[in-house]
mmCIF file of the N, C-alpha and C atoms, coordinates in Angstrom:
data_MODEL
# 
_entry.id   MODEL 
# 
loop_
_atom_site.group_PDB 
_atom_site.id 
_atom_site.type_symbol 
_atom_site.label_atom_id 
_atom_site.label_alt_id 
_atom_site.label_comp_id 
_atom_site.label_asym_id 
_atom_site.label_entity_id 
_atom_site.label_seq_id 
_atom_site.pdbx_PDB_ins_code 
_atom_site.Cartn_x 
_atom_site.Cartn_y 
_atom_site.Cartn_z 
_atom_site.occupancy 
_atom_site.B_iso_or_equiv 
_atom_site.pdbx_formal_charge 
_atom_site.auth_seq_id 
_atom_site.auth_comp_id 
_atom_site.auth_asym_id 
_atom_site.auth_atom_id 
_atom_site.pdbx_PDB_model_num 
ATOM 1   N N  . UNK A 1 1  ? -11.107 -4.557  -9.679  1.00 0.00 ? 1  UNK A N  1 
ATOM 2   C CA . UNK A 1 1  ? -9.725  -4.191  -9.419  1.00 0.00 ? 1  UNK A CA 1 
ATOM 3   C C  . UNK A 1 1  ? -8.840  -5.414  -9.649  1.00 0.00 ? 1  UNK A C  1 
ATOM 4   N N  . UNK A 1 2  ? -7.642  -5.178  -10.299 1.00 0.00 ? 2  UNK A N  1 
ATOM 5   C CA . UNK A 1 2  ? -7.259  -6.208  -10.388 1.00 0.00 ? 2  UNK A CA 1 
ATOM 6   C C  . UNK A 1 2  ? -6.332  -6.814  -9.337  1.00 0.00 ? 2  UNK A C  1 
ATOM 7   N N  . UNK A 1 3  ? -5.997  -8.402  -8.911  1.00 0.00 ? 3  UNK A N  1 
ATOM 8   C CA . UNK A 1 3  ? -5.442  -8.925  -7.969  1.00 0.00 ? 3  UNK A CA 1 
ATOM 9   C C  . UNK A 1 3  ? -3.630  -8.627  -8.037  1.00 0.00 ? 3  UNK A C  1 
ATOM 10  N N  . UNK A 1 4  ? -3.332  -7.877  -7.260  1.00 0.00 ? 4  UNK A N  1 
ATOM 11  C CA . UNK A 1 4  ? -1.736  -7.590  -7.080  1.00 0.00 ? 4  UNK A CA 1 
ATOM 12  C C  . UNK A 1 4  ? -1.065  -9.121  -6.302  1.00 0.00 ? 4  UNK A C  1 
ATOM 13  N N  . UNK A 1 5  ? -0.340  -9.628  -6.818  1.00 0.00 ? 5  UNK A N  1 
ATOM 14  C CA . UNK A 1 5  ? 0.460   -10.622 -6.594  1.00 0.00 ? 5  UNK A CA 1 
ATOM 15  C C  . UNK A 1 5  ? 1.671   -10.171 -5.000  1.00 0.00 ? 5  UNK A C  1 
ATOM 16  N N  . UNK A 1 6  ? 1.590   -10.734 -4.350  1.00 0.00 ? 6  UNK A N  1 
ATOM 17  C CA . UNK A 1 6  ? 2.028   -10.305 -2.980  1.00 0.00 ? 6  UNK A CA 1 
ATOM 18  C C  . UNK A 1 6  ? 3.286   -10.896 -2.840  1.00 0.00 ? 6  UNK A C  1 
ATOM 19  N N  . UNK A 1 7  ? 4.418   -10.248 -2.885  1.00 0.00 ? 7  UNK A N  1 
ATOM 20  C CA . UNK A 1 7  ? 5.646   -11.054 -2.628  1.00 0.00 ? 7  UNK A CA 1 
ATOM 21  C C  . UNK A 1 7  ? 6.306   -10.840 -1.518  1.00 0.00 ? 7  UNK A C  1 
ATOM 22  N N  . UNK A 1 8  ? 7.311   -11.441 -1.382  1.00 0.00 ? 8  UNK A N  1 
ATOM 23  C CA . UNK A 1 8  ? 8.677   -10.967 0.147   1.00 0.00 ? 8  UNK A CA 1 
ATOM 24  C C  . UNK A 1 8  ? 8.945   -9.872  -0.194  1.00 0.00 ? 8  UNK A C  1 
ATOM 25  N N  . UNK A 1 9  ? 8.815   -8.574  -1.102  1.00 0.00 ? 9  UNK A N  1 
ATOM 26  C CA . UNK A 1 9  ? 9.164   -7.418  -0.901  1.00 0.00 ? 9  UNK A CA 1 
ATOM 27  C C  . UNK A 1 9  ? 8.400   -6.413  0.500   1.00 0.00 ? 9  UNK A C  1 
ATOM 28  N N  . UNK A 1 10 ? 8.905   -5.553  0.822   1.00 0.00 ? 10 UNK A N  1 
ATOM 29  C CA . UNK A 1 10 ? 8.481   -4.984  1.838   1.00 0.00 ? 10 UNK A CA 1 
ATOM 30  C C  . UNK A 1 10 ? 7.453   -3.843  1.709   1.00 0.00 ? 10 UNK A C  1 
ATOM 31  N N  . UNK A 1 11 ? 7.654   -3.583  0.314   1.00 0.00 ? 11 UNK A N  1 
ATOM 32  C CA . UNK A 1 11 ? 6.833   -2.891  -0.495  1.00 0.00 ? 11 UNK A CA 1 
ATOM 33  C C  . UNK A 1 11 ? 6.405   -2.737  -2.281  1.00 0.00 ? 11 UNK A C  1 
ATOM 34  N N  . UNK A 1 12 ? 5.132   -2.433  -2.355  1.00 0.00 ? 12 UNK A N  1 
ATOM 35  C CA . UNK A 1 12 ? 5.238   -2.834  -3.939  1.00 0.00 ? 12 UNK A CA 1 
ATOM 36  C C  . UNK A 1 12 ? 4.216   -1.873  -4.203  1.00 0.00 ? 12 UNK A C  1 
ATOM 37  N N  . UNK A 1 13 ? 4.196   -1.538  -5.488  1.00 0.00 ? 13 UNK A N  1 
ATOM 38  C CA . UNK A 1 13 ? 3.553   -0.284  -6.059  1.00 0.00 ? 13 UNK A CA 1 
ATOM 39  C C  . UNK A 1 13 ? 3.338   -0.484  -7.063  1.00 0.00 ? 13 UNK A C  1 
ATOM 40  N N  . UNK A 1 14 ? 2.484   -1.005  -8.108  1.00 0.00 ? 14 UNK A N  1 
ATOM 41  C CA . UNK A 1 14 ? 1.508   -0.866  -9.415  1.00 0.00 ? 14 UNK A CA 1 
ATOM 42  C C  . UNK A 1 14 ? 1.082   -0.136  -9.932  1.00 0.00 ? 14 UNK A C  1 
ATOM 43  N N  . UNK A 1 15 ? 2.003   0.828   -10.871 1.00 0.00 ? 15 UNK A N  1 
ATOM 44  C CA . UNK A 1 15 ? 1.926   1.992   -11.343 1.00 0.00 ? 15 UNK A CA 1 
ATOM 45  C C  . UNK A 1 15 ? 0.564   2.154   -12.379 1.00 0.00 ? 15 UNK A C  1 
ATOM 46  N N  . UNK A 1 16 ? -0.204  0.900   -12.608 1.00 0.00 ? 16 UNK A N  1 
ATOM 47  C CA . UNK A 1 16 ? -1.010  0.918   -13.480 1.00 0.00 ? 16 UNK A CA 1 
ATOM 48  C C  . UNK A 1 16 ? -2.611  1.505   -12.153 1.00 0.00 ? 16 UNK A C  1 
ATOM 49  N N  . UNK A 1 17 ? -1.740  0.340   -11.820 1.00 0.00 ? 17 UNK A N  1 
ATOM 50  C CA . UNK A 1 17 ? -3.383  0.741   -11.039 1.00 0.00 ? 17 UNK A CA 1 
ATOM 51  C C  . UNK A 1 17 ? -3.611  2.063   -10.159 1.00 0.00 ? 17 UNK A C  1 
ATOM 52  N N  . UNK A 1 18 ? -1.933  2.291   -9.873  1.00 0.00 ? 18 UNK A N  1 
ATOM 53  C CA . UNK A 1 18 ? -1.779  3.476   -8.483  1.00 0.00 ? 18 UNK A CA 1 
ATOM 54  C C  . UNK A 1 18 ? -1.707  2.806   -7.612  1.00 0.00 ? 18 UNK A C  1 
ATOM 55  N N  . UNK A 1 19 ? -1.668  1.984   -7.004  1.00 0.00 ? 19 UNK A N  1 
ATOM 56  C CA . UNK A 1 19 ? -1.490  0.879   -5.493  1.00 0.00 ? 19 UNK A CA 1 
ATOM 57  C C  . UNK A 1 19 ? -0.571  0.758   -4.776  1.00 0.00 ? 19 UNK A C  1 
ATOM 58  N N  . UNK A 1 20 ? -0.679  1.384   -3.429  1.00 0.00 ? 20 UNK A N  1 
ATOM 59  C CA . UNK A 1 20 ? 0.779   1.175   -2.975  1.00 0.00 ? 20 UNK A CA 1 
ATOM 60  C C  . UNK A 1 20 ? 0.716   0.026   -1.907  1.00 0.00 ? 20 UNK A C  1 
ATOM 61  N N  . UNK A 1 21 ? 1.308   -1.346  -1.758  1.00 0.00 ? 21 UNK A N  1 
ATOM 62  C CA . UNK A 1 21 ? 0.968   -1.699  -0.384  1.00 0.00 ? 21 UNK A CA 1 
ATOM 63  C C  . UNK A 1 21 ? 2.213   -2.226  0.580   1.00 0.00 ? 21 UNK A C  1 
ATOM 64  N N  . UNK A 1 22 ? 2.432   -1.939  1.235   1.00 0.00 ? 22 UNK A N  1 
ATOM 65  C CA . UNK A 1 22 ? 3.500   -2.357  2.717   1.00 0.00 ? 22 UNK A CA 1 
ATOM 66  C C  . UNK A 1 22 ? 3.023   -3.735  3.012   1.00 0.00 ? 22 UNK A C  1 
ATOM 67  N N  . UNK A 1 23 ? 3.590   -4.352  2.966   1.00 0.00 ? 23 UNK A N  1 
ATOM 68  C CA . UNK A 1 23 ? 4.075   -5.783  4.132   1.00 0.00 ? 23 UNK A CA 1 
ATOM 69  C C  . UNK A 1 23 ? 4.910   -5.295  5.268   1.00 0.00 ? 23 UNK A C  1 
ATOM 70  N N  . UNK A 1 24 ? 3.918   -5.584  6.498   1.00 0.00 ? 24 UNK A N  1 
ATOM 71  C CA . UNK A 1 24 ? 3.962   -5.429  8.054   1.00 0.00 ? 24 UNK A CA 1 
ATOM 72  C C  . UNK A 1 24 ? 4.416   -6.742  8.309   1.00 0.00 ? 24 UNK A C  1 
ATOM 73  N N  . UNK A 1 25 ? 3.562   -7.577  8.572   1.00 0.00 ? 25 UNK A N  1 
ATOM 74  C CA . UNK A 1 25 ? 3.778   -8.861  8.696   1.00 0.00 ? 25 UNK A CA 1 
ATOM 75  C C  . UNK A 1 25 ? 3.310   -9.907  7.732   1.00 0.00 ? 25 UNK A C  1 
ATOM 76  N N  . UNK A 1 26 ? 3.986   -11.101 7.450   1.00 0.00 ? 26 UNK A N  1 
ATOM 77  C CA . UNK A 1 26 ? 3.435   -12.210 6.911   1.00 0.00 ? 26 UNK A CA 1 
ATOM 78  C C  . UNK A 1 26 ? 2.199   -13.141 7.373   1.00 0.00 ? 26 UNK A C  1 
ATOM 79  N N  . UNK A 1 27 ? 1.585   -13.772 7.041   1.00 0.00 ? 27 UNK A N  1 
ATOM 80  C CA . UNK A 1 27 ? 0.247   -14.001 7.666   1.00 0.00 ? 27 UNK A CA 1 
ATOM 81  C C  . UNK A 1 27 ? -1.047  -14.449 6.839   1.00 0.00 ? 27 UNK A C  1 
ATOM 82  N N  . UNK A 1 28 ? -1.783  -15.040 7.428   1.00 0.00 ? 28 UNK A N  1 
ATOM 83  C CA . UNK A 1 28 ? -3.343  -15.175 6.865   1.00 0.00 ? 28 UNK A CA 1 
ATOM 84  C C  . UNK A 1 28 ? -3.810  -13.717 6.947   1.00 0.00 ? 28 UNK A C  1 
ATOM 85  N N  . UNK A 1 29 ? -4.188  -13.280 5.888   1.00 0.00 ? 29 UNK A N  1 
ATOM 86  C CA . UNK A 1 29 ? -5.442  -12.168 6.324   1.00 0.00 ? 29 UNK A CA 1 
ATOM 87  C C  . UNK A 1 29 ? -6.778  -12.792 6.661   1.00 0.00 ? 29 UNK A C  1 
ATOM 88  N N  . UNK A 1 30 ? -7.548  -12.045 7.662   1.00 0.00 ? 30 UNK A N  1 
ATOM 89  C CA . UNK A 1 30 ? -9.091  -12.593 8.370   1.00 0.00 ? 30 UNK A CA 1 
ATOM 90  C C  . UNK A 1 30 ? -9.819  -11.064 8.207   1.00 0.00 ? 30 UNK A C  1 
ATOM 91  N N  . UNK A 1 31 ? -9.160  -10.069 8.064   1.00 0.00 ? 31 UNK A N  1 
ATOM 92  C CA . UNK A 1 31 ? -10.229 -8.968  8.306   1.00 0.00 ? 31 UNK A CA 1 
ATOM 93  C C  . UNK A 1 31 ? -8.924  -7.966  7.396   1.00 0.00 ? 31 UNK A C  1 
ATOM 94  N N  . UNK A 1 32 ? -10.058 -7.325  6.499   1.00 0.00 ? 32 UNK A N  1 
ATOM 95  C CA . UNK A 1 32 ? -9.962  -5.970  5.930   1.00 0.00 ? 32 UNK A CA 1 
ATOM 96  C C  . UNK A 1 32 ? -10.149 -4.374  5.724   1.00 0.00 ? 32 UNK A C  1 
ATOM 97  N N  . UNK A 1 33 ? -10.081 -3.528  6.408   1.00 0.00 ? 33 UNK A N  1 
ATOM 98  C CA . UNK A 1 33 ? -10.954 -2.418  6.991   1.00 0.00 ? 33 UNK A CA 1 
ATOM 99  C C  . UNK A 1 33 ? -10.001 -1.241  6.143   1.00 0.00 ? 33 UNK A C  1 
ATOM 100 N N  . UNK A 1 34 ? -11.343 -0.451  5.651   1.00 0.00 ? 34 UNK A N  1 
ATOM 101 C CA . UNK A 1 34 ? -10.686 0.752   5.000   1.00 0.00 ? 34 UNK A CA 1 
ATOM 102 C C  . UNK A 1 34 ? -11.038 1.597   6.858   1.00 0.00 ? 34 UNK A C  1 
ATOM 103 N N  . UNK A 1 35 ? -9.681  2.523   6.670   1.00 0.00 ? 35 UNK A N  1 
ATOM 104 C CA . UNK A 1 35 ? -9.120  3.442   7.973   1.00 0.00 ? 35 UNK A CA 1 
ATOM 105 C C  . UNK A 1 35 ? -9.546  4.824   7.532   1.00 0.00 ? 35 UNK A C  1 
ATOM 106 N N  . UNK A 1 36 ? -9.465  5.306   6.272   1.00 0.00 ? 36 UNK A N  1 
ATOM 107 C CA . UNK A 1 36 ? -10.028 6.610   5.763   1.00 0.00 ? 36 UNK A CA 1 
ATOM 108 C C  . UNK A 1 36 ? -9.889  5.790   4.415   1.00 0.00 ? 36 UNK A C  1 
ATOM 109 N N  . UNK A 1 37 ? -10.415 7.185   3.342   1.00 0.00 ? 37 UNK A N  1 
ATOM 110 C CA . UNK A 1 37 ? -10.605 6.951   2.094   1.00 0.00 ? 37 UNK A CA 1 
ATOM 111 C C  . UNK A 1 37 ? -9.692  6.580   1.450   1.00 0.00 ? 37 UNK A C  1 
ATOM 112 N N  . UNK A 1 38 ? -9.446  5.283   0.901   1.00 0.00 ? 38 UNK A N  1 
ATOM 113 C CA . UNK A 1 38 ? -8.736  5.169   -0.474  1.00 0.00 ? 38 UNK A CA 1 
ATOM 114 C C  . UNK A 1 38 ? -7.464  4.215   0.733   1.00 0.00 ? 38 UNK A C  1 
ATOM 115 N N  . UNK A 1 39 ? -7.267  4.595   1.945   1.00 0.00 ? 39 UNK A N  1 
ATOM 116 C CA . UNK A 1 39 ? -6.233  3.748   2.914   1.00 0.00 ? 39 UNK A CA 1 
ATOM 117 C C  . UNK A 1 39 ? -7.033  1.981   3.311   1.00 0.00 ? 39 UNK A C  1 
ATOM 118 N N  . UNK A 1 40 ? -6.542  1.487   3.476   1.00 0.00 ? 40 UNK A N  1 
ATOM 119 C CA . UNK A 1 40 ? -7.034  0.155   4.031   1.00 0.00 ? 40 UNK A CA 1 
ATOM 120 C C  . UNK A 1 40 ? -5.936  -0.539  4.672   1.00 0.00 ? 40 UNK A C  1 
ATOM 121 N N  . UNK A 1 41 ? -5.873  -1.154  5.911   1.00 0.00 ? 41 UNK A N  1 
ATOM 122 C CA . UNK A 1 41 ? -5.102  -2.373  6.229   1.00 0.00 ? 41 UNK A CA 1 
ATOM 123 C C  . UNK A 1 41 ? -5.994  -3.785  6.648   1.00 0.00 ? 41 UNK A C  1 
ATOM 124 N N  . UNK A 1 42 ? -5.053  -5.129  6.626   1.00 0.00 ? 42 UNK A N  1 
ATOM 125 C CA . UNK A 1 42 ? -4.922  -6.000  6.289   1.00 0.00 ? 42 UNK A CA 1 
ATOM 126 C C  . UNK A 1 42 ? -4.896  -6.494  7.245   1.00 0.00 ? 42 UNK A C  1 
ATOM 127 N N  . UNK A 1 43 ? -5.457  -7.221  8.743   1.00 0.00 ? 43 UNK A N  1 
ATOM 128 C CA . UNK A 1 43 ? -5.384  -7.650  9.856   1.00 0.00 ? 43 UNK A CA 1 
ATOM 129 C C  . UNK A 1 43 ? -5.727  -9.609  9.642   1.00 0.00 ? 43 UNK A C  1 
ATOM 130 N N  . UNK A 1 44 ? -4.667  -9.883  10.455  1.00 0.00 ? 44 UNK A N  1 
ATOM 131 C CA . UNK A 1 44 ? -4.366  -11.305 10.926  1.00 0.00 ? 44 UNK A CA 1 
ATOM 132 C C  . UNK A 1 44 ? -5.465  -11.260 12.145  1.00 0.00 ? 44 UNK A C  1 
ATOM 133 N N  . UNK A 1 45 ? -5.525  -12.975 12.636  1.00 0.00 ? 45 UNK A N  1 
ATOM 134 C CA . UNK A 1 45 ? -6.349  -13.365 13.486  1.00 0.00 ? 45 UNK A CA 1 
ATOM 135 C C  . UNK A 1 45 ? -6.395  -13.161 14.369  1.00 0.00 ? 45 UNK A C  1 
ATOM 136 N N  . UNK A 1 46 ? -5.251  -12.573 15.343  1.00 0.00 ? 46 UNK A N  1 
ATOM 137 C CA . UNK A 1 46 ? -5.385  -11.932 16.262  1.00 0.00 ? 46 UNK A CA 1 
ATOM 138 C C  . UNK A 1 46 ? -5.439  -10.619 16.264  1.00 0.00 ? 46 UNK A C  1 
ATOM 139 N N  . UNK A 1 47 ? -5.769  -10.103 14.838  1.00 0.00 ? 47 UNK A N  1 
ATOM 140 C CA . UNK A 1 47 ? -6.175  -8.490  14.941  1.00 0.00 ? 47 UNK A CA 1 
ATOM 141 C C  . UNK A 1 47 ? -4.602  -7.951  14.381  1.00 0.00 ? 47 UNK A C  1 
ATOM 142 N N  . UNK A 1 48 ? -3.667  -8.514  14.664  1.00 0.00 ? 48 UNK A N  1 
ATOM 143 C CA . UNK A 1 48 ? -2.222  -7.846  14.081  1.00 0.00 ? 48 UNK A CA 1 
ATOM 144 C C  . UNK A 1 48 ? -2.411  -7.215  12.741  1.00 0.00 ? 48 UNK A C  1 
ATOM 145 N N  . UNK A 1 49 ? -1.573  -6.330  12.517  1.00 0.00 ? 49 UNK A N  1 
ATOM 146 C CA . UNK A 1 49 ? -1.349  -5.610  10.996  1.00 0.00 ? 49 UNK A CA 1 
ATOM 147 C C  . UNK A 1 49 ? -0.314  -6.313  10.605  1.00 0.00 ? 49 UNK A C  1 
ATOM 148 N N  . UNK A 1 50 ? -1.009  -6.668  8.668   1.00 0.00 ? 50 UNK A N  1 
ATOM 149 C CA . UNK A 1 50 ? -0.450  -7.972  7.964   1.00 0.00 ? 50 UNK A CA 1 
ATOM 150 C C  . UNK A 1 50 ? 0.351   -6.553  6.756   1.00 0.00 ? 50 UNK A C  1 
ATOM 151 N N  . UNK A 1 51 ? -0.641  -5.837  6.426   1.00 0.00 ? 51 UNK A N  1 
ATOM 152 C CA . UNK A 1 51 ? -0.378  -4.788  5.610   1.00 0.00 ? 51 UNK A CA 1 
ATOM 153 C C  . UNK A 1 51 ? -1.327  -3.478  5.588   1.00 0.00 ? 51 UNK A C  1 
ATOM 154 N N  . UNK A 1 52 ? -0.783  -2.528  4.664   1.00 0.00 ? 52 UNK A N  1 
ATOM 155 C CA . UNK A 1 52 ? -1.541  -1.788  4.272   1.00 0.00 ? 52 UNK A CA 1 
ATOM 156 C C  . UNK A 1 52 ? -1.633  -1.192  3.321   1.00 0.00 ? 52 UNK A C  1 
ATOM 157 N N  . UNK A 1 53 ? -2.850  -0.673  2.331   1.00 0.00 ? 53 UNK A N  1 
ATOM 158 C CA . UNK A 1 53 ? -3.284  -0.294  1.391   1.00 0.00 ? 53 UNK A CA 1 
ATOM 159 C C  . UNK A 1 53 ? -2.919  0.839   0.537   1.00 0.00 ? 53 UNK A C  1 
ATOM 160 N N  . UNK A 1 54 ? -2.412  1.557   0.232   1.00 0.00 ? 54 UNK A N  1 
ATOM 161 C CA . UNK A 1 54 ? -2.851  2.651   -0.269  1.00 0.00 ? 54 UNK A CA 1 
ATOM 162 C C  . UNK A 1 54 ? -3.578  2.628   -1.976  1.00 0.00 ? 54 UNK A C  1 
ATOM 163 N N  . UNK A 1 55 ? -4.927  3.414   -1.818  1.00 0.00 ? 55 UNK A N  1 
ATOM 164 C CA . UNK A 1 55 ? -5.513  3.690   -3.476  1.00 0.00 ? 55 UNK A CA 1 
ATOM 165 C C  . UNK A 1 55 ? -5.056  5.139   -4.042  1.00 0.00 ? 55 UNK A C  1 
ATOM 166 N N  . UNK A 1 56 ? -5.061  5.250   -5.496  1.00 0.00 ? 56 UNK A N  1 
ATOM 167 C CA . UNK A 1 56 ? -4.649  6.567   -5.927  1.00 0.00 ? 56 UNK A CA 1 
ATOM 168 C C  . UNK A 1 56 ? -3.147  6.991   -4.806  1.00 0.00 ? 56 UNK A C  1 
ATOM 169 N N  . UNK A 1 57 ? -2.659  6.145   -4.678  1.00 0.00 ? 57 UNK A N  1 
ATOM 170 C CA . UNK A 1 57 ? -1.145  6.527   -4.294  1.00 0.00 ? 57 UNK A CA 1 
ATOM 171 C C  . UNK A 1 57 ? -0.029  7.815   -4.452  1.00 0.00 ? 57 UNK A C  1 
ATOM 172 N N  . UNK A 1 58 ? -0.197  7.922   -5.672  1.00 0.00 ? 58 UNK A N  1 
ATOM 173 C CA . UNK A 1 58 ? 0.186   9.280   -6.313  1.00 0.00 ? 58 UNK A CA 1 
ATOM 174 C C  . UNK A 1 58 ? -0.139  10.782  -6.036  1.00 0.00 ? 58 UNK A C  1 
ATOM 175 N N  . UNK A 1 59 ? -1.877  10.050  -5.967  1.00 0.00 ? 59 UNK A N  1 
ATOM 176 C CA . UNK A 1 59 ? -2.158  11.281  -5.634  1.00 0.00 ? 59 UNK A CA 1 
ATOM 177 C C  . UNK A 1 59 ? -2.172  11.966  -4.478  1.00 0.00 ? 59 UNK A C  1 
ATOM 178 N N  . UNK A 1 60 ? -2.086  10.771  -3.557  1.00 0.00 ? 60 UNK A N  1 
ATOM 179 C CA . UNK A 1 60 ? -2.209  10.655  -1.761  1.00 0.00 ? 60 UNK A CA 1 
ATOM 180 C C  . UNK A 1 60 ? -0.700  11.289  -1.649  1.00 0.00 ? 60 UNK A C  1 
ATOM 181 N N  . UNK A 1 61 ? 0.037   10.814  -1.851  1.00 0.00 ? 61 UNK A N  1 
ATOM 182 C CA . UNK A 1 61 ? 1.676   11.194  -1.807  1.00 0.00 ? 61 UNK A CA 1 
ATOM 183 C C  . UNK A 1 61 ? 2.586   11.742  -2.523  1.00 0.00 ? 61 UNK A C  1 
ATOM 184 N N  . UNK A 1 62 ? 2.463   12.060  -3.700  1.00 0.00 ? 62 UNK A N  1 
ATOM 185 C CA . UNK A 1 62 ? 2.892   13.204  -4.555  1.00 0.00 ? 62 UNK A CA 1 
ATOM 186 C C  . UNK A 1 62 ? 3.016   14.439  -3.691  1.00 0.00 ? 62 UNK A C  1 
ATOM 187 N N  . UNK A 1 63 ? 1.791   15.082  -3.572  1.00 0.00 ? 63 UNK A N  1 
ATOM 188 C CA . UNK A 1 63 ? 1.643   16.473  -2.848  1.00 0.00 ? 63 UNK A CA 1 
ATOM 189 C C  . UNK A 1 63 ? 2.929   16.617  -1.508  1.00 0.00 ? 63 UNK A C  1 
ATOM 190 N N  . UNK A 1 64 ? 2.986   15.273  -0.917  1.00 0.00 ? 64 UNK A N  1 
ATOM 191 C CA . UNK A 1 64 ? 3.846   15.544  0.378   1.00 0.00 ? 64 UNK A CA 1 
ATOM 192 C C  . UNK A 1 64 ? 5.387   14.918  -0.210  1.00 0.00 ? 64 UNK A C  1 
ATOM 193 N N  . UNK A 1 65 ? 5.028   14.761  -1.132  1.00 0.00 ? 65 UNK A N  1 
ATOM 194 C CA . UNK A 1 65 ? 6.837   14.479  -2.121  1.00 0.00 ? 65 UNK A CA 1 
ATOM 195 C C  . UNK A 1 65 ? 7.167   15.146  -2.421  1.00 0.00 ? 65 UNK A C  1 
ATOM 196 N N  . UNK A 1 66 ? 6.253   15.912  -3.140  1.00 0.00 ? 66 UNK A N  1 
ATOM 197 C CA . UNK A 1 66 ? 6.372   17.339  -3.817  1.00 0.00 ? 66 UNK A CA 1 
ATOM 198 C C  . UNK A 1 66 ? 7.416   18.481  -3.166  1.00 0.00 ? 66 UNK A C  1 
ATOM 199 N N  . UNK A 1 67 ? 6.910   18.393  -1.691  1.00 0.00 ? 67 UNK A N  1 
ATOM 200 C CA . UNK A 1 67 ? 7.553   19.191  -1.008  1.00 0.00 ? 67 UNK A CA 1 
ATOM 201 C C  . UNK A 1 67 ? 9.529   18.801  -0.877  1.00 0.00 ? 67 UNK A C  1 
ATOM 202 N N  . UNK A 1 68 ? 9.743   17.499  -1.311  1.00 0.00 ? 68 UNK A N  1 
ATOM 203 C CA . UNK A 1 68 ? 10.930  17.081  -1.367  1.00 0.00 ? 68 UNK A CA 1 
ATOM 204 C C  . UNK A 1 68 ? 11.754  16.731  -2.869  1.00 0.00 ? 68 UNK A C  1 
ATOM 205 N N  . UNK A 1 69 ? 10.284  17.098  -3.977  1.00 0.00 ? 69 UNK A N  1 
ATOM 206 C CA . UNK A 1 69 ? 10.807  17.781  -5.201  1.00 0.00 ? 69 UNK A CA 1 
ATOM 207 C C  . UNK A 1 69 ? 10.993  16.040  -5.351  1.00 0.00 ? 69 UNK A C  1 
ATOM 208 N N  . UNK A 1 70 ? 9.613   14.932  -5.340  1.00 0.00 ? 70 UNK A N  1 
ATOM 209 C CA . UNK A 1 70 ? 10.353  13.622  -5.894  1.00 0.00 ? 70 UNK A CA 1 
ATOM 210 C C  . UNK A 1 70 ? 8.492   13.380  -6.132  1.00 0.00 ? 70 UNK A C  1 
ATOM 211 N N  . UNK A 1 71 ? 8.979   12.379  -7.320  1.00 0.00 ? 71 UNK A N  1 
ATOM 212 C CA . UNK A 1 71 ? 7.351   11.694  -7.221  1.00 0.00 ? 71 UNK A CA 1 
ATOM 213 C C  . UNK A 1 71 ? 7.639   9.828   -6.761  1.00 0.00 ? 71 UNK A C  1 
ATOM 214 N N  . UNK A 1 72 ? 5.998   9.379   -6.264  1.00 0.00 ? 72 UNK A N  1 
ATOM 215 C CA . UNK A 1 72 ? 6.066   8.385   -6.119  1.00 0.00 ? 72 UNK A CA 1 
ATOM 216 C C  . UNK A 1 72 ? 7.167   6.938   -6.609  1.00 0.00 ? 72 UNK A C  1 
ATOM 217 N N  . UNK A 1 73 ? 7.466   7.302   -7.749  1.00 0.00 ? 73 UNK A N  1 
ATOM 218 C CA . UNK A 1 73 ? 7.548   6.420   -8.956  1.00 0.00 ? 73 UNK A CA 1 
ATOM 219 C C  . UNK A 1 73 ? 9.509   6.540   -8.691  1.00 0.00 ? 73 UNK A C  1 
ATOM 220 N N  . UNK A 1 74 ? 9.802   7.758   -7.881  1.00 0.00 ? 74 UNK A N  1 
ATOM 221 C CA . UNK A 1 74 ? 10.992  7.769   -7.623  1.00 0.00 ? 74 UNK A CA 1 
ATOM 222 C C  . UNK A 1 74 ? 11.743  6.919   -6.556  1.00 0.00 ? 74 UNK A C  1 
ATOM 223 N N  . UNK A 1 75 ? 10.348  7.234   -5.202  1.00 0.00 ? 75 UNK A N  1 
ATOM 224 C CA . UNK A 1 75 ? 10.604  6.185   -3.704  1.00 0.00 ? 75 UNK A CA 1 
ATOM 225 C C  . UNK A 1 75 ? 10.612  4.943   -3.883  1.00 0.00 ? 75 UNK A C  1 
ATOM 226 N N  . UNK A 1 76 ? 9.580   4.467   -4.810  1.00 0.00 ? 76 UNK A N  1 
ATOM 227 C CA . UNK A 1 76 ? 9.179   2.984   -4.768  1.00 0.00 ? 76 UNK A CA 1 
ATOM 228 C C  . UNK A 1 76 ? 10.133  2.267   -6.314  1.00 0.00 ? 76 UNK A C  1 
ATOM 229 N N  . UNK A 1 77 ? 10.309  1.314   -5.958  1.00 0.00 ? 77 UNK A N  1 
ATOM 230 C CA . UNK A 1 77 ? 11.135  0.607   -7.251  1.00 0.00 ? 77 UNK A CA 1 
ATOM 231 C C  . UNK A 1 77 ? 9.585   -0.170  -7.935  1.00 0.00 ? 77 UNK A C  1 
ATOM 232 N N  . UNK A 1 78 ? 9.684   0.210   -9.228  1.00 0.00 ? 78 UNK A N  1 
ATOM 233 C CA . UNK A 1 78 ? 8.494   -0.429  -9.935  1.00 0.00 ? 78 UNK A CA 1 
ATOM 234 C C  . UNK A 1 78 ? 9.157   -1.499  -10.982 1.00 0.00 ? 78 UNK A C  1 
# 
């Protein structure tokens, strides 16, 4: 997979890969844990949420966009 470059945005989305990920907090990451399939967050040393994951993005959130008649690619600035 390739390495997504992490900036001060609050969110970022890689339309190549499908990747969606949130910045929670700034931070060392120490621990990585997928939560269900294809979701993962990003925990600091005291366990805090740094970020979180989403894989196949589109496909995870399309369906519930759908219902608001928008796709991914519309919410997120790419």
């Amino acid at each position: 997979m390739k390495k997504m470059r992490k900036t001060k945005q609050k969110v970022y989305y890689d339309k190549e890969s499908d990747i969606l990920w949130f910045l929670v907090k700034s931070g060392p990451e120490v621990e990585y844990k997928e939560i269900a399939p294809g979701i993962s967050v990003e925990l600091g040393e005291s366990g805090e949420l740094l970020g979180i994951e989403i894989l196949n993005a589109s496909k995870v959130l399309n369906p519930i966009l759908s219902q608001k008649q928008m796709q991914i690619s519309q919410v997120v600035e790419i």
